[in-house]
C-alpha positions as YAML, in Angstrom:
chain: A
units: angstrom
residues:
- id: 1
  name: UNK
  ca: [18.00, -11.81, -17.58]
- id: 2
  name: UNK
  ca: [20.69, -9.66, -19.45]
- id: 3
  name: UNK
  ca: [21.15, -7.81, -16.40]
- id: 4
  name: UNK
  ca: [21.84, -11.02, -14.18]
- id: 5
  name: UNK
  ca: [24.04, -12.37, -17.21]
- id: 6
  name: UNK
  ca: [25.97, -9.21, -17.03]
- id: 7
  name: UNK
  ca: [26.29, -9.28, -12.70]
- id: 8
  name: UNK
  ca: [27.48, -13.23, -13.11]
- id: 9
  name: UNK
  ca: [29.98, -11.76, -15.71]
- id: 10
  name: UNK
  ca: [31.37, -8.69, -13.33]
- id: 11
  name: UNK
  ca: [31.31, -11.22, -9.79]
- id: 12
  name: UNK
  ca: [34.02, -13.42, -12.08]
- id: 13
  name: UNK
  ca: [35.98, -10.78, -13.30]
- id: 14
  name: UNK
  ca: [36.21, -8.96, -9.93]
- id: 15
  name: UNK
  ca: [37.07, -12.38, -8.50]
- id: 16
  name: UNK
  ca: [39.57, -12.99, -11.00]
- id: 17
  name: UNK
  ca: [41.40, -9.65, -10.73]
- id: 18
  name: UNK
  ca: [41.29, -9.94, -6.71]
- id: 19
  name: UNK
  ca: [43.16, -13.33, -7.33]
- id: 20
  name: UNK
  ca: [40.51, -14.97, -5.83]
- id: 21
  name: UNK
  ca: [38.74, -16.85, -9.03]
- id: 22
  name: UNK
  ca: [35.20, -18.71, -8.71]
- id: 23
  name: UNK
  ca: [32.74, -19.28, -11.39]
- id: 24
  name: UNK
  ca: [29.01, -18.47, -10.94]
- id: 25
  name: UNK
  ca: [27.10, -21.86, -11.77]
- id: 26
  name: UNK
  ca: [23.26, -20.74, -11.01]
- id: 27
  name: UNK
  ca: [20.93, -18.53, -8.67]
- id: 28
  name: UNK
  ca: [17.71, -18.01, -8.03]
- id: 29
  name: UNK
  ca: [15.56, -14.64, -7.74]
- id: 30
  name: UNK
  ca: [12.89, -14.52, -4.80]
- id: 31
  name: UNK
  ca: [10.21, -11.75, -3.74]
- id: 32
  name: UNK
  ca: [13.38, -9.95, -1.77]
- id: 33
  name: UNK
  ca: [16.83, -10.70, -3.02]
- id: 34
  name: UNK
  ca: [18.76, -11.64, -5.83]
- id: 35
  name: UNK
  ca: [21.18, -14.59, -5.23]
- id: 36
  name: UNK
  ca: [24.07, -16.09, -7.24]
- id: 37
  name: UNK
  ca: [25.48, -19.21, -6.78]
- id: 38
  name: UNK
  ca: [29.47, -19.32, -6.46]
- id: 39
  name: UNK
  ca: [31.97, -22.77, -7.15]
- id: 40
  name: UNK
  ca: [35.82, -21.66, -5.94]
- id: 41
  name: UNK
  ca: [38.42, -22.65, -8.02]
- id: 42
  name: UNK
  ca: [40.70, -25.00, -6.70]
- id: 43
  name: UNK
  ca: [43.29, -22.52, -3.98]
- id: 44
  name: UNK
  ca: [40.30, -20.20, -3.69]
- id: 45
  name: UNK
  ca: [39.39, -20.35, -0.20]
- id: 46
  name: UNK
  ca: [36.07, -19.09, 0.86]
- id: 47
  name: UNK
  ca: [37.12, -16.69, 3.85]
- id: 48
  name: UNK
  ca: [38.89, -15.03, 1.02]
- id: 49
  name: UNK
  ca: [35.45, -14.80, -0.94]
- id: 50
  name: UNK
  ca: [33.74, -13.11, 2.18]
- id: 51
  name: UNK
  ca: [36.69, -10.43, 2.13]
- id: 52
  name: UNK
  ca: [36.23, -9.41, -0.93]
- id: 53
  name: UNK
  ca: [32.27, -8.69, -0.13]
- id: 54
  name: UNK
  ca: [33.04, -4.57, -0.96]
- id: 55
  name: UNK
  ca: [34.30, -5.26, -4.63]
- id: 56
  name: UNK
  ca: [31.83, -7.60, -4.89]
- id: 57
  name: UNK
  ca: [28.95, -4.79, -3.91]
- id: 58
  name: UNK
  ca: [30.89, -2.70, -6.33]
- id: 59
  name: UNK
  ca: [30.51, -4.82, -9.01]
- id: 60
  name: UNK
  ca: [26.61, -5.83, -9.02]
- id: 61
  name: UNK
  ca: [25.77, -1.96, -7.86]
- id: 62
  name: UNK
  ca: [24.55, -2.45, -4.10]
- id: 63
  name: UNK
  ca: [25.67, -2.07, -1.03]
- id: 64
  name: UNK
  ca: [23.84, -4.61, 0.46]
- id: 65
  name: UNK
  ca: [25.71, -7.59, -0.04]
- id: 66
  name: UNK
  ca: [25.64, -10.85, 1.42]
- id: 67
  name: UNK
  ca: [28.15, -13.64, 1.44]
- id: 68
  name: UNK
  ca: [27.28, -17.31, 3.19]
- id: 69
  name: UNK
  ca: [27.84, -20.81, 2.80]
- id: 70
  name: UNK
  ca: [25.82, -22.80, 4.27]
- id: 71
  name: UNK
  ca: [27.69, -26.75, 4.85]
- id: 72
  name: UNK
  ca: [31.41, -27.30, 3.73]
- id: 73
  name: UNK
  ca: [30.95, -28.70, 0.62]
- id: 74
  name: UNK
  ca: [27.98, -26.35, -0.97]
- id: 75
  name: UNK
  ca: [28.37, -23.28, -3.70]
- id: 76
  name: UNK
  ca: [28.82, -20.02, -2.27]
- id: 77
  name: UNK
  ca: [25.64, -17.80, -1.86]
- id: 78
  name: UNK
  ca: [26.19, -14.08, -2.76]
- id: 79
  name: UNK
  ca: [22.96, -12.32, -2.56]
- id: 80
  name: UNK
  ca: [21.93, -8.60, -3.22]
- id: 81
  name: UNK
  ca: [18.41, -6.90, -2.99]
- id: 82
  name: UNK
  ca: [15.43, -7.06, -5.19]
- id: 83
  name: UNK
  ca: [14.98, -3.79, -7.20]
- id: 84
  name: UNK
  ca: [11.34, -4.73, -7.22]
- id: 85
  name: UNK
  ca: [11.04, -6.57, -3.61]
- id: 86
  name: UNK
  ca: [7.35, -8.31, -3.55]
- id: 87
  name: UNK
  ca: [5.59, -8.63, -0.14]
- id: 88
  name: UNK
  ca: [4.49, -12.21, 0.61]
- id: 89
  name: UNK
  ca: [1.15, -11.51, 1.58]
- id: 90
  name: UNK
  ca: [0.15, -13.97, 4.49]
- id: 91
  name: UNK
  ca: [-3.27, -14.65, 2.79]
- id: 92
  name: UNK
  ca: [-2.51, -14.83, -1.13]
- id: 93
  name: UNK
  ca: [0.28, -17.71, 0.17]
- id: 94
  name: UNK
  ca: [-2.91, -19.18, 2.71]
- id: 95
  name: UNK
  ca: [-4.86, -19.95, -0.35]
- id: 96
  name: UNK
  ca: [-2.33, -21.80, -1.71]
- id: 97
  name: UNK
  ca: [-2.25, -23.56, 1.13]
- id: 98
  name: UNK
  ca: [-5.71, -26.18, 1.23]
- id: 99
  name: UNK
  ca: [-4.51, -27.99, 4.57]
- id: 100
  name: UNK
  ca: [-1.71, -28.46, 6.71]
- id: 101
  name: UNK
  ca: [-0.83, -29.73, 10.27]
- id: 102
  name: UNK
  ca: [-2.84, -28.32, 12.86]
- id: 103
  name: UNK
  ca: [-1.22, -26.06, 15.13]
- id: 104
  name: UNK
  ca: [1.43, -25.14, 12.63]
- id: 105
  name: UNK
  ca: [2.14, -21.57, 11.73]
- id: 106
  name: UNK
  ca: [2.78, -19.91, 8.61]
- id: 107
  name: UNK
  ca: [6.24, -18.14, 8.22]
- id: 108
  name: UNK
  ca: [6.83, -17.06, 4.68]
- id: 109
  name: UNK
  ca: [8.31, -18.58, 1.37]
- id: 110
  name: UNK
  ca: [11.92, -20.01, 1.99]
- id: 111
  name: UNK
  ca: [14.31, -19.20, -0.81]
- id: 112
  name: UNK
  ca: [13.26, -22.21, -3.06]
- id: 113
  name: UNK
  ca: [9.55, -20.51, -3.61]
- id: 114
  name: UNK
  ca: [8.22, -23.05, -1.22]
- id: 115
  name: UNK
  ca: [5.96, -22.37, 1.37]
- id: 116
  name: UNK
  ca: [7.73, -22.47, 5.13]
- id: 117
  name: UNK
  ca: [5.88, -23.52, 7.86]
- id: 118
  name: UNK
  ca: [6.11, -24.30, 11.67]
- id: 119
  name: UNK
  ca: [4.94, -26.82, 13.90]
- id: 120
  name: UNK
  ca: [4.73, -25.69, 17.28]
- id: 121
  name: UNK
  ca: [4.51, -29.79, 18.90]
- id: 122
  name: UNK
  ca: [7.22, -30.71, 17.13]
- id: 123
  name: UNK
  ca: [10.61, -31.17, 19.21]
- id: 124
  name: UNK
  ca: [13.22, -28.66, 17.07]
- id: 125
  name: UNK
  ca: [10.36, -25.82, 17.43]
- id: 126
  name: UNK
  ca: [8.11, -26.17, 20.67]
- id: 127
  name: UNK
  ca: [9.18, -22.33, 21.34]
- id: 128
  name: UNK
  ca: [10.36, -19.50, 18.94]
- id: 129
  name: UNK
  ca: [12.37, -16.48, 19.38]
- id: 130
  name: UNK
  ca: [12.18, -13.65, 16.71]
- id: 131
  name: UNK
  ca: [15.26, -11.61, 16.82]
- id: 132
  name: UNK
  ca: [16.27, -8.13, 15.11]
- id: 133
  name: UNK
  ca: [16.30, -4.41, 14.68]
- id: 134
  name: UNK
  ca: [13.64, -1.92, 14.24]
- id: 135
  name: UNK
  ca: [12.38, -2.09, 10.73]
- id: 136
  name: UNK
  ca: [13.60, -5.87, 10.39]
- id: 137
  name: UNK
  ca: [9.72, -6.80, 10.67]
- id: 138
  name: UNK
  ca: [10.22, -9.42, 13.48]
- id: 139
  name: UNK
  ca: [6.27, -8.01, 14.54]
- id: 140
  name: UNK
  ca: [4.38, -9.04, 11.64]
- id: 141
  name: UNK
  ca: [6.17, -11.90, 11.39]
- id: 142
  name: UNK
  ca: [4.87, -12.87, 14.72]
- id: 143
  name: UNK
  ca: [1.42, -11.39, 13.93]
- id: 144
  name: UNK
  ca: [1.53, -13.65, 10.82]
- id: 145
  name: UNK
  ca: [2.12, -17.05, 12.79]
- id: 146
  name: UNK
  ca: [-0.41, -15.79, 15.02]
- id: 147
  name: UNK
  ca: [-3.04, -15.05, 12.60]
- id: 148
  name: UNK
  ca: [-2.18, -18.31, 10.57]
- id: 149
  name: UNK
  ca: [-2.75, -20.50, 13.72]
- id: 150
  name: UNK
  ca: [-5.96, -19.25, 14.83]
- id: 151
  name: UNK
  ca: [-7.07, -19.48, 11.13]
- id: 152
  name: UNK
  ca: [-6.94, -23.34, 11.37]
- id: 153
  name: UNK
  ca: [-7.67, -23.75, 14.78]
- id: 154
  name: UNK
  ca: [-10.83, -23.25, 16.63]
- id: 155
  name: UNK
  ca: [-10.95, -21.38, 20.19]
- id: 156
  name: UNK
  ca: [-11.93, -24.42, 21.85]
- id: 157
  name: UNK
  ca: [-8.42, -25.80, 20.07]
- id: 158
  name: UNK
  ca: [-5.98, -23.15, 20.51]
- id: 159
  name: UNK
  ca: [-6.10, -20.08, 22.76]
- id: 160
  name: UNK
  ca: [-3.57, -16.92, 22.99]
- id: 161
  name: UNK
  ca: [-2.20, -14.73, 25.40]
- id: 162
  name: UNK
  ca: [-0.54, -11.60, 24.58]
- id: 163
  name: UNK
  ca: [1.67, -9.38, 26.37]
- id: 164
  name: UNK
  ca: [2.94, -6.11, 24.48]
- id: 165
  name: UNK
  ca: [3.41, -2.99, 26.40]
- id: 166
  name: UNK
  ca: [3.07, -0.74, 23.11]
- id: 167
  name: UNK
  ca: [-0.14, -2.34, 21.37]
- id: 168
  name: UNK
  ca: [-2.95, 0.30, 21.78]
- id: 169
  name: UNK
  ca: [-6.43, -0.52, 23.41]
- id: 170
  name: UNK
  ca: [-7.95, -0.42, 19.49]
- id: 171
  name: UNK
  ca: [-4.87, -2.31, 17.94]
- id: 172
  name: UNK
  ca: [-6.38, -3.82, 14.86]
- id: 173
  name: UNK
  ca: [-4.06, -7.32, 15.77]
- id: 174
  name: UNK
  ca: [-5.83, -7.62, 19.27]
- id: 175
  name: UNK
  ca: [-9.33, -7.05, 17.40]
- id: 176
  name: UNK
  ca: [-9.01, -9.73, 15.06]
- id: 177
  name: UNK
  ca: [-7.63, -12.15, 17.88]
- id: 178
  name: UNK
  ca: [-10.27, -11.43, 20.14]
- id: 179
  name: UNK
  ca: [-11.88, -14.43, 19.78]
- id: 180
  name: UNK
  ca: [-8.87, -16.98, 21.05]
- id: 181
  name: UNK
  ca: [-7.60, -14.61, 23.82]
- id: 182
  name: UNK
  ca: [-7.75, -16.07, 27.62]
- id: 183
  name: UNK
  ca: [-7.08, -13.05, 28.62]
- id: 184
  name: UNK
  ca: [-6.76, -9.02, 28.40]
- id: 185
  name: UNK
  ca: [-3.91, -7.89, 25.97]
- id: 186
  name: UNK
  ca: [-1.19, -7.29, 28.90]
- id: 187
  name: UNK
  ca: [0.16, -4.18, 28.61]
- id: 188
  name: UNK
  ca: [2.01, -3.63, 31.75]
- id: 189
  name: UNK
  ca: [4.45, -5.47, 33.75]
- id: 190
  name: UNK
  ca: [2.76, -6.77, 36.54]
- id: 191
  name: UNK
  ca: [-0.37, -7.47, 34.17]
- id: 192
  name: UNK
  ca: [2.10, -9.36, 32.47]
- id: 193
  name: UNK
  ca: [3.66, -11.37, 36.04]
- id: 194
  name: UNK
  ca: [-0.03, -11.92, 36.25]
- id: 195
  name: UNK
  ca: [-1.12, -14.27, 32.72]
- id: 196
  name: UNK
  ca: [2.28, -15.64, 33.37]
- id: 197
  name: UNK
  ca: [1.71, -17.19, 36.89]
- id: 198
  name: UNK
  ca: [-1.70, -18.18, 35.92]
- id: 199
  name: UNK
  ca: [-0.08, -20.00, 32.85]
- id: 200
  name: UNK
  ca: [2.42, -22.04, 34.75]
- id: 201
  name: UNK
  ca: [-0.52, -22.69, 37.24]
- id: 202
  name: UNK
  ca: [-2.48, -24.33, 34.18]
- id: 203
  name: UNK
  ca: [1.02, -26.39, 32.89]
- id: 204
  name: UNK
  ca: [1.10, -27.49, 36.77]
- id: 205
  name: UNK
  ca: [-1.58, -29.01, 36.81]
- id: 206
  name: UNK
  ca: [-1.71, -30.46, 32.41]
- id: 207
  name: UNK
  ca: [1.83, -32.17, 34.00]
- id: 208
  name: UNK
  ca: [-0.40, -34.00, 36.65]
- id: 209
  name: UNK
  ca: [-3.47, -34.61, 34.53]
- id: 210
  name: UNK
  ca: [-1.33, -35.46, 30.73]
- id: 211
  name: UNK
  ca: [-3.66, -33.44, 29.02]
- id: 212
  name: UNK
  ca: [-1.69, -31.07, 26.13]
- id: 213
  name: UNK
  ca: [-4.66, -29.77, 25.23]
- id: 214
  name: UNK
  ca: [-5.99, -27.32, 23.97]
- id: 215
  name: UNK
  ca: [-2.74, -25.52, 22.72]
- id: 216
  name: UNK
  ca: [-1.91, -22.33, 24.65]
- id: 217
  name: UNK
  ca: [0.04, -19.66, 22.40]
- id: 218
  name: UNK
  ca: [1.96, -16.83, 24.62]
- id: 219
  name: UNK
  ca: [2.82, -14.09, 22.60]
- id: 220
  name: UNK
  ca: [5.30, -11.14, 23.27]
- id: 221
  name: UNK
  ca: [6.64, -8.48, 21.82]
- id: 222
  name: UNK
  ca: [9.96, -6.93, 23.16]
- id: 223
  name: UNK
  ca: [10.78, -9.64, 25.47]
- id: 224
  name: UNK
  ca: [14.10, -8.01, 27.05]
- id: 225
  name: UNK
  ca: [11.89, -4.69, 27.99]
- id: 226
  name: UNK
  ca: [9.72, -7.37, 29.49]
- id: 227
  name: UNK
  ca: [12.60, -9.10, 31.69]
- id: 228
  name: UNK
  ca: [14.33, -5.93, 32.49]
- id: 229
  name: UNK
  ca: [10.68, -3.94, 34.41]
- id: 230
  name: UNK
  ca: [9.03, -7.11, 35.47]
- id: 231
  name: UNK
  ca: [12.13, -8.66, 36.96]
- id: 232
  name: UNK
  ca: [13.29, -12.14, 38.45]
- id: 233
  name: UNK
  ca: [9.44, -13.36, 38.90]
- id: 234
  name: UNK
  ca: [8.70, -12.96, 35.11]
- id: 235
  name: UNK
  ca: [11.96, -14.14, 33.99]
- id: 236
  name: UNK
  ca: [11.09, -17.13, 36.65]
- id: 237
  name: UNK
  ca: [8.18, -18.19, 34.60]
- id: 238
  name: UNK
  ca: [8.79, -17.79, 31.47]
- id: 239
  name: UNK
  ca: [12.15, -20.16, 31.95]
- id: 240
  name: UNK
  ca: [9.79, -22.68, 33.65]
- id: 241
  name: UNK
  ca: [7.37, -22.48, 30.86]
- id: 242
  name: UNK
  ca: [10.28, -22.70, 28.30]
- id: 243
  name: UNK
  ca: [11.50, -25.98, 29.52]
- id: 244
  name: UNK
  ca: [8.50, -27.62, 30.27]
- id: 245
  name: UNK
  ca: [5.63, -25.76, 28.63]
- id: 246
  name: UNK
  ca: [6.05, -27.89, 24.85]
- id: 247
  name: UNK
  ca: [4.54, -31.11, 26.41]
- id: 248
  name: UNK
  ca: [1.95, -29.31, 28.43]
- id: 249
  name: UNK
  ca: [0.72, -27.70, 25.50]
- id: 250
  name: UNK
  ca: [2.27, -24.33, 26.16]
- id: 251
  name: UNK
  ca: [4.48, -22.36, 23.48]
- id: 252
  name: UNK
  ca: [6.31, -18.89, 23.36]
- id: 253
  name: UNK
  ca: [6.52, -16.58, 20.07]
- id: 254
  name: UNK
  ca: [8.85, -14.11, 21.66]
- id: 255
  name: UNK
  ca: [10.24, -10.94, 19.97]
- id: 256
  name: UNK
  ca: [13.46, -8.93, 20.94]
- id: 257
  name: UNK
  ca: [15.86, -6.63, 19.82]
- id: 258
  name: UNK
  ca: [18.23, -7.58, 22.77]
- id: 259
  name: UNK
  ca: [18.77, -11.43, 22.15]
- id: 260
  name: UNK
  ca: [21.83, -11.98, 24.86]
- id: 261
  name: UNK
  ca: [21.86, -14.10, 27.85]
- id: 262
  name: UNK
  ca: [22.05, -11.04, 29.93]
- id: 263
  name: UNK
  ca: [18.81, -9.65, 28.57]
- id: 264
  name: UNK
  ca: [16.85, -12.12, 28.48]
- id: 265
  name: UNK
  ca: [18.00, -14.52, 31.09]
- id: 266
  name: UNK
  ca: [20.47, -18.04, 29.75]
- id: 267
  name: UNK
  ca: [18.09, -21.03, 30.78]
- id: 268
  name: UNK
  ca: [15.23, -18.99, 29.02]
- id: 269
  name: UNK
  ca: [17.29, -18.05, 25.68]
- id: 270
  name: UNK
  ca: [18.81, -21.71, 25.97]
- id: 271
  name: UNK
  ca: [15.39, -23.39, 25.61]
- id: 272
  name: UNK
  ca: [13.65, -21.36, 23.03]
- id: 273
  name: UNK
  ca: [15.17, -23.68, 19.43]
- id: 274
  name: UNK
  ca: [13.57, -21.80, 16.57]
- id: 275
  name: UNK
  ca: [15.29, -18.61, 15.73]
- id: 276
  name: UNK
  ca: [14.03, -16.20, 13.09]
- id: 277
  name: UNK
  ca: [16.63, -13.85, 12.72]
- id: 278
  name: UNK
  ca: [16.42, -10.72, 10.83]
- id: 279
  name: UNK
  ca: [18.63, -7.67, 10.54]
- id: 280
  name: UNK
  ca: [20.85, -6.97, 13.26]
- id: 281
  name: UNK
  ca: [23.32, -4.39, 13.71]
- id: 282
  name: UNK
  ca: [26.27, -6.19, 13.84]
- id: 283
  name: UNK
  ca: [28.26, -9.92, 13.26]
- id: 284
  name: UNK
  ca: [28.11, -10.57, 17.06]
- id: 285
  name: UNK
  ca: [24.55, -9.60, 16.91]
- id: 286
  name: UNK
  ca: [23.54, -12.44, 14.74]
- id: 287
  name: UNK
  ca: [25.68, -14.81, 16.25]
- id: 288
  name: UNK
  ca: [24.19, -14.30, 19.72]
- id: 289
  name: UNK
  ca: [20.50, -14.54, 17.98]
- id: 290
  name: UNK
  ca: [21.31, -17.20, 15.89]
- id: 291
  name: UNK
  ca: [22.93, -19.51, 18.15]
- id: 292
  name: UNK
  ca: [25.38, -20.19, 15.18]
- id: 293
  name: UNK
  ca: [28.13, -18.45, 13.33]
- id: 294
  name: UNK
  ca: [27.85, -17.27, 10.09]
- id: 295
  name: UNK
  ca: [24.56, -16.87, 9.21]
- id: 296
  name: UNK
  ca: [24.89, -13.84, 7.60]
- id: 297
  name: UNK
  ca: [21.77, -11.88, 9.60]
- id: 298
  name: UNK
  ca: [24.01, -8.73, 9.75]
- id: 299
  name: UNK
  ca: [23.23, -8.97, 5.84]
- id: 300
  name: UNK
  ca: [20.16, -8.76, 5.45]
- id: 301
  name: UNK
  ca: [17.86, -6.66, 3.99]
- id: 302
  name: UNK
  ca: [15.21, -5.74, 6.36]
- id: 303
  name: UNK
  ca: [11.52, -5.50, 5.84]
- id: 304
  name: UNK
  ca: [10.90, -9.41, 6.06]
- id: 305
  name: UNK
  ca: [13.95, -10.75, 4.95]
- id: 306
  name: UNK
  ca: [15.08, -13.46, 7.81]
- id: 307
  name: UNK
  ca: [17.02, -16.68, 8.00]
- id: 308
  name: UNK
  ca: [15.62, -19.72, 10.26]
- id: 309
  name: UNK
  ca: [17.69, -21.33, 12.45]
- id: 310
  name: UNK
  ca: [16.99, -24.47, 14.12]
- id: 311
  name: UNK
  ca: [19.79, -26.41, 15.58]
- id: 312
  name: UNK
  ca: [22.70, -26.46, 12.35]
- id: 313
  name: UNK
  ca: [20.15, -25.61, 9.57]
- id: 314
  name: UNK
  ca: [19.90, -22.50, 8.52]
- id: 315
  name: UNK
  ca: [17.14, -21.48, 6.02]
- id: 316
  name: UNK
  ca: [16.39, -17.80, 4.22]
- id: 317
  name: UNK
  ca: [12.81, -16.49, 3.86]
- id: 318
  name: UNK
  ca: [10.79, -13.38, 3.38]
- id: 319
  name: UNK
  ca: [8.10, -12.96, 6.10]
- id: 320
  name: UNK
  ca: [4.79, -13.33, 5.50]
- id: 321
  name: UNK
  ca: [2.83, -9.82, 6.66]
- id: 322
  name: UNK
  ca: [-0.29, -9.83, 7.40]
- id: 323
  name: UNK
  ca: [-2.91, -7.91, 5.65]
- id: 324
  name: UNK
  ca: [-3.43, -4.95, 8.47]
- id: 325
  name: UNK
  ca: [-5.40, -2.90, 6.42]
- id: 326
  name: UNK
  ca: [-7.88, -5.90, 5.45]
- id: 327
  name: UNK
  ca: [-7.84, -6.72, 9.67]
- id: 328
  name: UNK
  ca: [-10.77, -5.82, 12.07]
- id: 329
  name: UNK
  ca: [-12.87, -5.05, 8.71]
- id: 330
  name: UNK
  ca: [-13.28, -8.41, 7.38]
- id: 331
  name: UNK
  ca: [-11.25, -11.73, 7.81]
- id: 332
  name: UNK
  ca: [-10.09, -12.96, 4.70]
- id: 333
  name: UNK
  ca: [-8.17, -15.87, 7.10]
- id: 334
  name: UNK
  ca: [-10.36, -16.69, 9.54]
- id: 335
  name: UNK
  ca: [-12.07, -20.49, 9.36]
- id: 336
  name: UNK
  ca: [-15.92, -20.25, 8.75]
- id: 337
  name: UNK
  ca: [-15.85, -22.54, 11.83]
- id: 338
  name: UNK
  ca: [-14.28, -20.94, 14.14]
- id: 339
  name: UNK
  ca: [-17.64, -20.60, 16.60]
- id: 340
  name: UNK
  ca: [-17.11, -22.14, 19.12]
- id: 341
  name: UNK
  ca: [-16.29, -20.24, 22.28]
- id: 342
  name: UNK
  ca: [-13.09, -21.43, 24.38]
- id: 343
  name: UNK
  ca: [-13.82, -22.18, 28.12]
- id: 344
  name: UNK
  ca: [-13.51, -19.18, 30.13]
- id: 345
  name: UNK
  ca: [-12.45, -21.09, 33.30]
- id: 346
  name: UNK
  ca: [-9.30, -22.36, 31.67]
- id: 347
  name: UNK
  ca: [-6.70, -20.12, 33.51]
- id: 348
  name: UNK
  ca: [-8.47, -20.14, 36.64]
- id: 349
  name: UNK
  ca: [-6.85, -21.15, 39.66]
- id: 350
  name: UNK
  ca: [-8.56, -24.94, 41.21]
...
């Protein structure tokens, strides 16, 4: 606390020197950042707070800085890493968790300490799209809302498809998932065109029959590699499933480090409404994966650190991971229920 006391003192002072005076009037401290809670004096304007972000580093002894302000009228949030960042462990923060919506994923704990969740039927989610650079953890956040759906949901309720190019044969994730999956693990582009075809053969037909049900998870990992080798036919799909697939029952958790238009093709990007956005390289970066200016992704701190976008709100979390050395030996998640085995002739053609 004497160490925060003394950073609240050192942001003023640095502010006040620069000519740009604020006061610090709270913060909070979560499992992976620090943040402090600015009020500009009247004149100070907040672009000139955001300049300033390099004496401001200077001052609380990290490079890592973030500035954002999230609405016109709130505080300033300045934020710097945890010395002692805590992983959010997807099934300590499941336990604390007795019930909750079915077909809702897990994400992480938002930067109030509460628990932040997902529901895939619901309008401003229907599809996500996990966005940032190697080390950002965009994959076990994925793995997490995965692993958190199929804990609550039974086979005959919710079934999976993944396509990753690099998950191994003996990947401990496609072990533990075994149970929900309609089909192999698709590890090759036309393997891929494949579960994708048969997909929007089974959305085809929910359209003509109203049946939603069961849920139908599509899961991929590096989505622009996936656009780029399997081409216009793959892209085809997964826009058709994007922009029809939430009402069929049908909904993509996509990760990419390449969120643009150009990778990943504009109707598809356009329909996918949840963005969790974590370290990117660059300001243009996380505006084209956010959908939004100033978020502040270029500022974060890796290794589960993400904000959530969904349409103007923006909301900081830390990931949930999942517990990979605990997977494929036991499953501390899984539903004593989950028995029942899903209908094999689900994506088979009529």
């Amino acid at each position: 606390m004497m160490r925060l006391n003394s950073e609240s003192d050192q942001i003023e002072a640095v502010l006040r020197d620069r000519k740009a005076p604020a006061s610090v009037v709270g913060g909070k401290v979560t499992p992976g950042f620090v943040e402090f809670l600015l009020r500009p004096y009247p004149g100070t304007k907040v672009n000139q707070l955001k300049a300033l972000r390099a004496d401001i580093a200077l001052a609380v002894g990290s490079d890592e800085v973030r500035i954002a302000q999230q609405g016109p009228h709130l505080a300033v949030q300045v934020s710097r890493p945890s010395e002692s960042r805590r992983s959010v462990r997807l099934s300590a923060l499941m336990e604390k968790l007795p019930s909750y919506a079915e077909h809702t994923a897990v994400l992480g704990l938002s930067e109030d300490g509460a628990p932040l969740m997902a529901r895939l039927s619901a309008p401003e989610v229907g599809h996500v799209l996990i966005a940032g650079t190697t080390g950002s953890g965009k994959t076990l956040l994925a793995q997490s809302m995965v692993l958190s759906l199929i804990a609550r949901n039974r086979p005959r309720q919710l079934g999976l498809i993944v396509i990753d190019p690099k998950l191994r044969a003996d990947n401990a994730f496609s072990r533990h998932v075994e149970e929900h999956l309609l089909l192999p693990v698709a590890q090759t582009a036309q393997a891929a065109a494949d579960a994708l075809t048969r997909a929007c053969e089974v959305m085809d037909r929910r359209v003509i029959d109203a049946a939603p049900t069961p849920r139908i998870i599509i899961f991929i990992d590096e989505l622009a590699d996936l656009c780029m080798t399997g081409g216009a036919g793959v892209i085809d799909a997964l826009t058709r499933i994007a922009q029809r697939g939430r009402e069929s029952g049908l909904h993509l958790i996509v990760c990419t480090q390449k969120p643009s238009s150009k990778a990943i093709g504009p109707l598809l990007k356009a329909n996918l409404p949840l963005r969790l956005v974590g370290k990117v390289s660059s300001l243009e970066d996380a505006r084209t994966a956010a959908g939004l200016p100033a978020t502040g992704a270029e500022r974060l701190n890796g290794r589960g650190d993400f904000v959530a976008v969904t349409g103007t709100r923006v909301i900081r979390f830390q990931a949930a991971e999942p517990d990979v050395l605990e997977i494929g030996r036991r499953r501390p998640i899984m539903a004593a229920a989950n028995t029942f085995p899903y209908q094999p002739g689900l994506l088979a053609s009529r």
